[in-house]
C-alpha positions as CSV (number, residue, x, y, z in Angstrom):
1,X,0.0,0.0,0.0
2,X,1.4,3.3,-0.8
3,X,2.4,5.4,1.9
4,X,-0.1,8.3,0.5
5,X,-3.2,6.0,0.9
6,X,-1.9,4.8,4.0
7,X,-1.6,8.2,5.4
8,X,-5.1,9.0,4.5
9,X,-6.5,6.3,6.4
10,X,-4.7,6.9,9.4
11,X,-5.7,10.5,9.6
12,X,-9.6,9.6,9.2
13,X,-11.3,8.4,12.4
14,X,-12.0,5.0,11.1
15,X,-11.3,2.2,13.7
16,X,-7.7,0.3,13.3
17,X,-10.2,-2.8,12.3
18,X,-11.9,-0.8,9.3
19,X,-8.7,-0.1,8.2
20,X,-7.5,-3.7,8.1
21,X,-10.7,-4.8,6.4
22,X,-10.1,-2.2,3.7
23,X,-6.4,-3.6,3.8
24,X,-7.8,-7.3,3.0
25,X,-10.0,-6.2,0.9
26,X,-7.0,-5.0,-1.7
27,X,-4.5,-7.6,-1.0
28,X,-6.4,-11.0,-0.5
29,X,-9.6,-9.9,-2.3
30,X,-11.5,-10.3,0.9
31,X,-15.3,-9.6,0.7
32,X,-15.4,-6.9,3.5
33,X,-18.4,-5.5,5.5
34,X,-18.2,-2.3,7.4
35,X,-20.8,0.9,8.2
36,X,-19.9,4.5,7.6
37,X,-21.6,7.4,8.2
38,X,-21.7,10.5,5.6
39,X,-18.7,12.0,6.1
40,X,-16.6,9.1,6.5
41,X,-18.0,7.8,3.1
42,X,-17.3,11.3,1.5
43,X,-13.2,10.7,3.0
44,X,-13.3,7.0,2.2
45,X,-14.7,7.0,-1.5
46,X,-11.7,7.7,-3.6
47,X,-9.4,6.1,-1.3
48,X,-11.3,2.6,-2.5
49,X,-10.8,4.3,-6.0
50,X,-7.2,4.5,-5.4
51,X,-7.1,1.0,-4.4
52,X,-9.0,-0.2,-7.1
53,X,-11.9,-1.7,-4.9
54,X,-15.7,-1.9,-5.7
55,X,-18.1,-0.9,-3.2
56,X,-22.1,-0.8,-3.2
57,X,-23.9,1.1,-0.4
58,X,-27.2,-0.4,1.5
59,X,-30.3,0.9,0.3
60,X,-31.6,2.2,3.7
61,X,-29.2,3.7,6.6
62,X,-29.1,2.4,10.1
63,X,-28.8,3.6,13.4
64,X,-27.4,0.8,16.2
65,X,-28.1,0.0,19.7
66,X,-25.1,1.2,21.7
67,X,-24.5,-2.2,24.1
68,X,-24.3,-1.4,27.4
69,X,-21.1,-1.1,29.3
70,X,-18.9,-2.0,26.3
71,X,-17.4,1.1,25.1
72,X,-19.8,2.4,22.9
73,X,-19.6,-1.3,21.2
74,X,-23.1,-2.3,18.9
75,X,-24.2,-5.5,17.9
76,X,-28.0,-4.5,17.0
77,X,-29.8,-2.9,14.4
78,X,-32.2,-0.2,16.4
79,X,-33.6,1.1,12.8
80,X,-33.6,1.5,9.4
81,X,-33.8,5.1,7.6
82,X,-33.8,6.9,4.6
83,X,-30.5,7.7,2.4
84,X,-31.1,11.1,2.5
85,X,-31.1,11.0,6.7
86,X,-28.1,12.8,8.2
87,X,-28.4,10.3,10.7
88,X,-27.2,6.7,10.5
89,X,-24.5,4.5,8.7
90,X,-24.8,2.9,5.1
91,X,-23.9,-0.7,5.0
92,X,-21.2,-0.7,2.7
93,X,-19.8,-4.3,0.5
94,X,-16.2,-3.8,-0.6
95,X,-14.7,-5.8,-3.0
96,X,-12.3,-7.0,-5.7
97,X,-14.6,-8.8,-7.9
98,X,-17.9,-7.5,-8.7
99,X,-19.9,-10.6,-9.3
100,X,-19.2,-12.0,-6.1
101,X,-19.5,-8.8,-4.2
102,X,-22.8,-8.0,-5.1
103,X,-24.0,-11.8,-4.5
104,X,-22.9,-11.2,-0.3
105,X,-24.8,-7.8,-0.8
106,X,-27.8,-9.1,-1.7
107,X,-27.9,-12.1,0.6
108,X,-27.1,-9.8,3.5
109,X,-30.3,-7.6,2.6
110,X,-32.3,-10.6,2.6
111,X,-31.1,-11.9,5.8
112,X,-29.3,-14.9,4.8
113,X,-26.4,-15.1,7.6
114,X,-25.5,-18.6,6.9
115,X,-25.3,-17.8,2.9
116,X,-23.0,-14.5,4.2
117,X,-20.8,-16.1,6.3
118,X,-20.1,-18.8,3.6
119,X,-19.7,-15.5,0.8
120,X,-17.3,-13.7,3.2
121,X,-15.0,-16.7,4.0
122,X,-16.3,-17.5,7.9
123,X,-14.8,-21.1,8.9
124,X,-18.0,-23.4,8.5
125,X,-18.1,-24.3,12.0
126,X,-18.4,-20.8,13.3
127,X,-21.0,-20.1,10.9
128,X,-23.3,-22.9,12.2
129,X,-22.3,-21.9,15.8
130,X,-23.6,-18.1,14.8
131,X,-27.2,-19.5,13.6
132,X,-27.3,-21.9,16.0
133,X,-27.2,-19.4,18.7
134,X,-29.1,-16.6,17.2
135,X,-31.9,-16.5,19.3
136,X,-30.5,-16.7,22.6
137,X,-27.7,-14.0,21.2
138,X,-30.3,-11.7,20.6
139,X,-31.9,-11.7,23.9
140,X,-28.7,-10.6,24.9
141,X,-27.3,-7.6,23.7
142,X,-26.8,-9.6,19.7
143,X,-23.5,-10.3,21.8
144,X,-22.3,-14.1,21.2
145,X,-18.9,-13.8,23.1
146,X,-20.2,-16.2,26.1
147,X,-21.0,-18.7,23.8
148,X,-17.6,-19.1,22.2
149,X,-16.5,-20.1,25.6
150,X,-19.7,-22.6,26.6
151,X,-18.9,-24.7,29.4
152,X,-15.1,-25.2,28.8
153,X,-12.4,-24.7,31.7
154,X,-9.3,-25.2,28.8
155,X,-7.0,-22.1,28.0
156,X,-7.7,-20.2,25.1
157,X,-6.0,-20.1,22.7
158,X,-5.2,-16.4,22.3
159,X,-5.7,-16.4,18.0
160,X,-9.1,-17.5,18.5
161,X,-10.2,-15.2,21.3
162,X,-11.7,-11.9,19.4
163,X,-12.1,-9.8,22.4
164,X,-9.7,-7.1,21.1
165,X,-12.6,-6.3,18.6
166,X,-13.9,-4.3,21.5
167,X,-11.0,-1.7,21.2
168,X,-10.8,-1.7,18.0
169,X,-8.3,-4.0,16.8
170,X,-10.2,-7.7,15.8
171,X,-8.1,-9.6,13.2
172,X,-11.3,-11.3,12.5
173,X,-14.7,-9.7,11.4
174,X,-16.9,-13.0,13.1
175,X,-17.8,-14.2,16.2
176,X,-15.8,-17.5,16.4
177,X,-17.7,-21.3,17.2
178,X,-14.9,-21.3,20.4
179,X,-12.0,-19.9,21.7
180,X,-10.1,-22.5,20.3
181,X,-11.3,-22.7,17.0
182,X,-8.6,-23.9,15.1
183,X,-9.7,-22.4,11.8
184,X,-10.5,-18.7,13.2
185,X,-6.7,-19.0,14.5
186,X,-5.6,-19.7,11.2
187,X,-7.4,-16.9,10.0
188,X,-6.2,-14.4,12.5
189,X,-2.8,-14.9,11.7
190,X,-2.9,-15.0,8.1
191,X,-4.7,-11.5,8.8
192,X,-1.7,-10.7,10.7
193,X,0.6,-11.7,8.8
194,X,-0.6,-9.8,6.0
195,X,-0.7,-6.5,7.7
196,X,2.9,-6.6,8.7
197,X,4.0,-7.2,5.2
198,X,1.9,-4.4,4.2
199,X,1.9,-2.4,6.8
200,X,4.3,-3.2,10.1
201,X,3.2,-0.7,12.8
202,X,-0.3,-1.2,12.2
203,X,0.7,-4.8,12.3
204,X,2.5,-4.8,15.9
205,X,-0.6,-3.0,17.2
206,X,-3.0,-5.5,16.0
207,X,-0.4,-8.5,17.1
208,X,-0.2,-6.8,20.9
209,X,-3.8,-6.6,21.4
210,X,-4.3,-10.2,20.2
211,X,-1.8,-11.1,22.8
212,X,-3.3,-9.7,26.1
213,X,-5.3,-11.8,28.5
214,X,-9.1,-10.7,28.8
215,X,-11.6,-10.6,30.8
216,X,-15.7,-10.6,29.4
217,X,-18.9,-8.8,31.0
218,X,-22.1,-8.7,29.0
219,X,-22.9,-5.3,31.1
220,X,-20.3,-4.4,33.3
221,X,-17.1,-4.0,30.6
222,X,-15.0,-5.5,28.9
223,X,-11.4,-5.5,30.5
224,X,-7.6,-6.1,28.7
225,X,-5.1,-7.0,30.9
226,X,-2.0,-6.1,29.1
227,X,0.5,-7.5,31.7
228,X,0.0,-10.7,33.5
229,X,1.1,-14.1,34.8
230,X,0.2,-17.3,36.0
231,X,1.4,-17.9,39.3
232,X,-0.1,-21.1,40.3
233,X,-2.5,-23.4,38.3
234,X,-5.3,-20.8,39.2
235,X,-4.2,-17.9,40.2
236,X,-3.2,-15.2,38.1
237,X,-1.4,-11.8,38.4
238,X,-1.9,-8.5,37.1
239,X,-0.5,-5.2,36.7
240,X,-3.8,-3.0,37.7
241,X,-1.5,0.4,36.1
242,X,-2.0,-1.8,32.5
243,X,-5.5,-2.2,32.2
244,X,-7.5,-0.8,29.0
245,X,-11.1,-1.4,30.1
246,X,-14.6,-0.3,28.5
247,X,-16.6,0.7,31.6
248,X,-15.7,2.1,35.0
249,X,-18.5,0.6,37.7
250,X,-17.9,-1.4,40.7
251,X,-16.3,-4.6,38.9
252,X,-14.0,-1.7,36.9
253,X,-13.2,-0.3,40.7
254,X,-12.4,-3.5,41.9
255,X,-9.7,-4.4,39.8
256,X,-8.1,-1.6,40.0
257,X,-7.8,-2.1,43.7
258,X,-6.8,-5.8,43.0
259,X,-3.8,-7.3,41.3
260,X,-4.9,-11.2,41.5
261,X,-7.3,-13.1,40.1
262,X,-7.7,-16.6,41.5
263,X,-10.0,-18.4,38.5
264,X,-11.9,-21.3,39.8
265,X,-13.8,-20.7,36.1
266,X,-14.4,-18.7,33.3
267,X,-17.3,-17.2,35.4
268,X,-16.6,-18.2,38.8
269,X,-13.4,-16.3,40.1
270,X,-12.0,-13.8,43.2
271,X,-10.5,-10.5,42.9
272,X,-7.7,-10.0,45.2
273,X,-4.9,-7.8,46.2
274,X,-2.4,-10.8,47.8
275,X,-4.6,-12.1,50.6
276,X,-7.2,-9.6,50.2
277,X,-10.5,-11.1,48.8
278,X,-11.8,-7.7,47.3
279,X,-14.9,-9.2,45.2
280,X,-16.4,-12.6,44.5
281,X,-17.9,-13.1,40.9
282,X,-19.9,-15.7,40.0
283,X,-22.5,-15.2,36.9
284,X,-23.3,-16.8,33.4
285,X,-22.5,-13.6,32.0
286,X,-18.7,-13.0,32.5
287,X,-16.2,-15.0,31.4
288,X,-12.1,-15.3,32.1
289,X,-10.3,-15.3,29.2
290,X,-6.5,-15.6,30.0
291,X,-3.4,-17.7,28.8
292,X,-0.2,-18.2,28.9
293,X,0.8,-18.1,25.6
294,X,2.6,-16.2,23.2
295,X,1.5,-14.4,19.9
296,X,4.2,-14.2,17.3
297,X,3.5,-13.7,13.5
298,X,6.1,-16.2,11.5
């Protein structure tokens, strides 16, 4: 990518992830998927030119849900309105090859998310996981991050865990069928890979945030520990000064205060500051997501 294109998009407000779709979109002829308001499409327009990419816009705009305690994070649709709104986002297909790019366009208008996923190149198995879950999602903030854990205790492997989506710096554009889903790994580094031959800053960014342990609320925020370690089979420690976190109520206060988490599960744990218990958690709707392991692009 040149450096002038480059440039532009950094200077635009569009979200590090945005920027790696567009990125796939040119060099792998991914089918990408992303909403931009009027002024972004105005800025965005002849940089897609530049890059020789096709785009189509939705034919109604659409104003999102804001999920609660996750950043300003949406996952649902609140309404549809009218081009000529100044209010709301166009759905906008980018793409390499025309045929195929207005095919995903039109199944995603009518709904089709198992037809989309296949069109946009999601692993089968997260696909099925995605419709299979739909309903319960939806009840639930359209969020399906709990379900990609389910009822495992194993560590996650750190490719397939898509929490850095929340701040901006997903490698994948899917929710994936587990945290170790072997495909969505594959996929996360071959997206990583290819931003640090294109673009190595952008790259290391992306890589770091895919590395950091996490921890999941569906309401209370969504938490990335960026130092840690394991100091016996259970019980972790954490730098409280390294935190980037989505929401700032009691749980957010509590870690803060804390520097140990002792993990009996991925929703059962203790917040602690050495012997200090400073909060017990236990709920369906949280989730521990830390490992060991290291994240380097080869």
């Amino acid at each position: 990518m040149s450096d002038n294109i480059f440039e532009k998009l950094k200077r635009s407000d569009f979200s590090p992830a945005t920027v790696r779709e567009i990125i796939q979109s040119a060099y792998a002829e991914k089918i990408s998927r992303i909403f931009l308001e009027d002024e972004q499409l105005h800025y965005l327009a002849p940089v897609l030119d530049e890059l020789g990419l096709d785009y189509f816009l939705s034919p109604k705009k659409y104003i999102f849900n804001q999920d609660v305690g996750k950043g300003g994070f949406s996952n649902s649709i609140r309404k549809l309105v009218p081009t000529t709104s100044p209010n709301g986002a166009f759905m906008v297909h980018i793409g390499k090859r025309k045929e195929k790019l207005l095919y995903a366009r039109e199944i995603d208008l009518n709904g089709d998310d198992y037809a989309l996923g296949q069109a946009l190149g999601i692993p089968e198995c997260c696909i099925k996981a995605f419709v299979q879950n739909t309903t319960e999602a939806f009840a639930d903030q359209n969020d399906y991050t709990l379900f990609t854990v389910g009822k495992q205790n194993l560590e996650p492997d750190p490719w397939s865990v898509h929490c850095a989506q929340y701040f901006g710096y997903g490698l994948v554009s899917h929710f994936p069928c587990s945290v170790n889903c072997k495909k969505t790994s594959v996929m996360a580094k071959a997206a990583a890979k290819l931003l640090n031959n294109v673009e190595p800053n952008l790259a290391l960014d992306f890589i770091r945030y895919q590395g950091y342990c996490y921890l999941y609320t569906e309401y209370d925020g969504i938490y990335a520990f960026k130092e840690t370690g394991l100091i016996k089979h259970n019980i972790w420690h954490y730098d409280p000064k390294k935190i980037e976190m989505s929401n700032t109520g009691l749980l957010a206060q509590a870690i803060l205060k804390g520097n140990q988490l002792i993990v009996n599960f991925p929703s059962d744990f203790k917040i602690c500051n050495e012997e200090e218990e400073i909060m017990k958690v236990q709920s369906e709707s949280v989730c521990v997501l830390f490992h060991t392991k290291s994240v380097e692009v080869h």
